[in-house]
C-alpha positions as CSV (number, residue, x, y, z in Angstrom):
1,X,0.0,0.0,0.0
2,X,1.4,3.5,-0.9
3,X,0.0,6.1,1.3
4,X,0.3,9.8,0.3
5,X,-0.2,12.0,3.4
6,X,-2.0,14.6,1.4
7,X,-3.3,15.4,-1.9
8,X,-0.3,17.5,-2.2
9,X,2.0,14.5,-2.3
10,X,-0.4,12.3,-4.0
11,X,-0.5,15.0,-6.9
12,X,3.5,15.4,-6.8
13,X,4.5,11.8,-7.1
14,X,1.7,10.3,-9.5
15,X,-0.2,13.2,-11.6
16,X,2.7,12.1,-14.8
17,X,0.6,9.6,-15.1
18,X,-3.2,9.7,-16.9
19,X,-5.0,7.5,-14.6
20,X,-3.9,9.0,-11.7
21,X,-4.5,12.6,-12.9
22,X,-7.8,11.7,-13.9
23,X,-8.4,10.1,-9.9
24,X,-7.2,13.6,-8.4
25,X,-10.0,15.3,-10.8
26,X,-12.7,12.6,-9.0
27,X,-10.6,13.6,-5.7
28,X,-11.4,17.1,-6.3
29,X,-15.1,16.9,-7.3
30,X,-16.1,14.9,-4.0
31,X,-18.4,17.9,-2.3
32,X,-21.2,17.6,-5.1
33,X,-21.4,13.8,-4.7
34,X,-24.1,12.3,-2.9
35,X,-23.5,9.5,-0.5
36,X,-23.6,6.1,-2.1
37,X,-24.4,6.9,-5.3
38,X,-21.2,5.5,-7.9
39,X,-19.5,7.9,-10.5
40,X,-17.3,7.0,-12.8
41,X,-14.9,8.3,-15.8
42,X,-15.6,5.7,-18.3
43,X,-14.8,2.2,-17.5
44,X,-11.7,2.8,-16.1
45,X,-12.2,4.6,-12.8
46,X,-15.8,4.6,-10.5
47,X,-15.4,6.2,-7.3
48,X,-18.0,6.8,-4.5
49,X,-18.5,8.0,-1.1
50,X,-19.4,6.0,2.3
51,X,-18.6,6.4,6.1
52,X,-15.8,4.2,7.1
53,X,-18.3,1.4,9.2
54,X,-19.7,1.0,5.9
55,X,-16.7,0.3,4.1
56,X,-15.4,-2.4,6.9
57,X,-15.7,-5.9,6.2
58,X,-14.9,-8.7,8.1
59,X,-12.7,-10.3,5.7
60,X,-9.1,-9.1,3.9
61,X,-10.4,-8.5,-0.1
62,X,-8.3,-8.1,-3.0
63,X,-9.0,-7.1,-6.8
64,X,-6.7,-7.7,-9.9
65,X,-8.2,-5.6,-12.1
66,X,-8.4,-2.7,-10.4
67,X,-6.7,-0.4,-7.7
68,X,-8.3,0.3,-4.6
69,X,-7.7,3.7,-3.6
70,X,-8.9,5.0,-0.2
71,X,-9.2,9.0,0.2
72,X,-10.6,9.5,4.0
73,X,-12.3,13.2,3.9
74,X,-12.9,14.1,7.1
75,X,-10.6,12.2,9.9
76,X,-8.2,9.4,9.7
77,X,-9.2,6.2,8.2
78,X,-7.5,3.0,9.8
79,X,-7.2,-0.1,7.5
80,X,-5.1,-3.4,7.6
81,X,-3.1,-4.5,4.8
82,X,-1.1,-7.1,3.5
83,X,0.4,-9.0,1.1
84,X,-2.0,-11.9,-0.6
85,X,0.6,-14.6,-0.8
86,X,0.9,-14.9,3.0
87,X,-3.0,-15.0,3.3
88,X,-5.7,-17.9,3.1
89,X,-8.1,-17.5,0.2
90,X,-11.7,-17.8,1.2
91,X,-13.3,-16.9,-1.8
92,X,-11.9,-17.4,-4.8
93,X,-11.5,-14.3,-7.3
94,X,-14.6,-13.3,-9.3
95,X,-14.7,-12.0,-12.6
96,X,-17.9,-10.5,-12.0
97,X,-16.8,-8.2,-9.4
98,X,-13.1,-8.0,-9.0
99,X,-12.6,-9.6,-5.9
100,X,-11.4,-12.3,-3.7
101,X,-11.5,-12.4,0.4
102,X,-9.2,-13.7,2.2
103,X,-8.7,-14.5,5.6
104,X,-5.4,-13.8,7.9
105,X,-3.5,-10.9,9.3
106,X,-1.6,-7.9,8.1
107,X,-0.1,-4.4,8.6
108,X,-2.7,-1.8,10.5
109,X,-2.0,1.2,8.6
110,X,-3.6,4.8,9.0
111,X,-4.7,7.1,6.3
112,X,-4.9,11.0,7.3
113,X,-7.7,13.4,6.6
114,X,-6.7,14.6,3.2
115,X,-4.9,11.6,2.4
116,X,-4.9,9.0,-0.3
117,X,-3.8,5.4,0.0
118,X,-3.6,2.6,-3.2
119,X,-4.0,-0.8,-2.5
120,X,-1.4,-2.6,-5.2
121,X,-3.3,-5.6,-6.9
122,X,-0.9,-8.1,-5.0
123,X,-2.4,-7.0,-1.7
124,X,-5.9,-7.3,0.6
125,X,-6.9,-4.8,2.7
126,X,-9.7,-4.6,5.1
127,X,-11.1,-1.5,6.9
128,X,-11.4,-1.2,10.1
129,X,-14.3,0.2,11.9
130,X,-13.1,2.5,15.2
131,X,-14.5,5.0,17.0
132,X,-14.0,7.2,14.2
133,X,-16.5,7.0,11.1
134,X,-14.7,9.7,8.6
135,X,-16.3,9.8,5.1
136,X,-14.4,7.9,2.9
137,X,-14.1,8.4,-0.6
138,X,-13.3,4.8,-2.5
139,X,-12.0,4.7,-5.5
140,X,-11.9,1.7,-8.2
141,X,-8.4,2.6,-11.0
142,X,-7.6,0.1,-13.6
143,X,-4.4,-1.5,-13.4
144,X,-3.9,-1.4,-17.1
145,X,-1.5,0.8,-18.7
146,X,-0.9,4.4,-18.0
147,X,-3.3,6.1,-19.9
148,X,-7.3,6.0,-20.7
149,X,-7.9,4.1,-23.7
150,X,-11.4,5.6,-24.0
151,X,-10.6,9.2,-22.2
């Protein structure tokens, strides 16, 4: 998992690159979304909003055709990562919707306010539900190439 600390860093290290660009411009439009509700840039980024408790799951889940990126808005988001090969799969991956679960432990690994945090497809990540409930913006990148075919 790379985390940026801000959007700042996020931008500086990663906007050379077209898909990424194009997730800061979803970043950056976040107040006129409504909660729940999916957006996307064609088929190659959706994005969406929920409270943390929402976005926790019991299980470790990874995807291979997309990135998961995690943008907490307004408090830190705490999630636990790790790497896939030192986890037990108990789901297998699904074509229909880009995941597998997994069960085992990993790194616990917070995201600040303002942050942004991608979850490499070799990796499962859970959220974790605390005390805090920040919204969350949650991001779905393809992992294919550097640019938008259809953008």
């Amino acid at each position: 998992m790379h985390v940026f600390n801000s959007r700042v860093d996020f931008d500086a290290q990663m906007k050379s690159v077209k898909k990424w660009m194009r997730t800061g411009q979803a970043l950056d439009g976040v107040s006129d979304l409504q909660h729940d509700v999916a957006y996307s840039i064609g088929d190659s980024l959706v994005y969406w909003w929920v409270y943390a408790r929402e976005a926790a799951t019991a299980d470790l889940v990874g995807h291979r055709r997309y990135h998961a990126v995690l943008a907490p808005l307004d408090g830190d988001l705490t999630v636990e990562v790790a790497p896939k090969a030192g986890l037990t799969c108990t789901r297998a991956y699904s074509d229909i919707d880009d995941r597998e679960r997994f069960e085992g432990t990993g790194e616990i690994v917070t995201i600040p306010a303002g942050g942004v945090a991608v979850v490499e497809i070799d990796e499962a990540y859970r959220v974790l539900a605390d005390t805090t409930d920040p919204r969350v913006v949650v991001l779905h990148v393809t992992v294919e190439g550097y640019s938008f075919p259809n953008k």
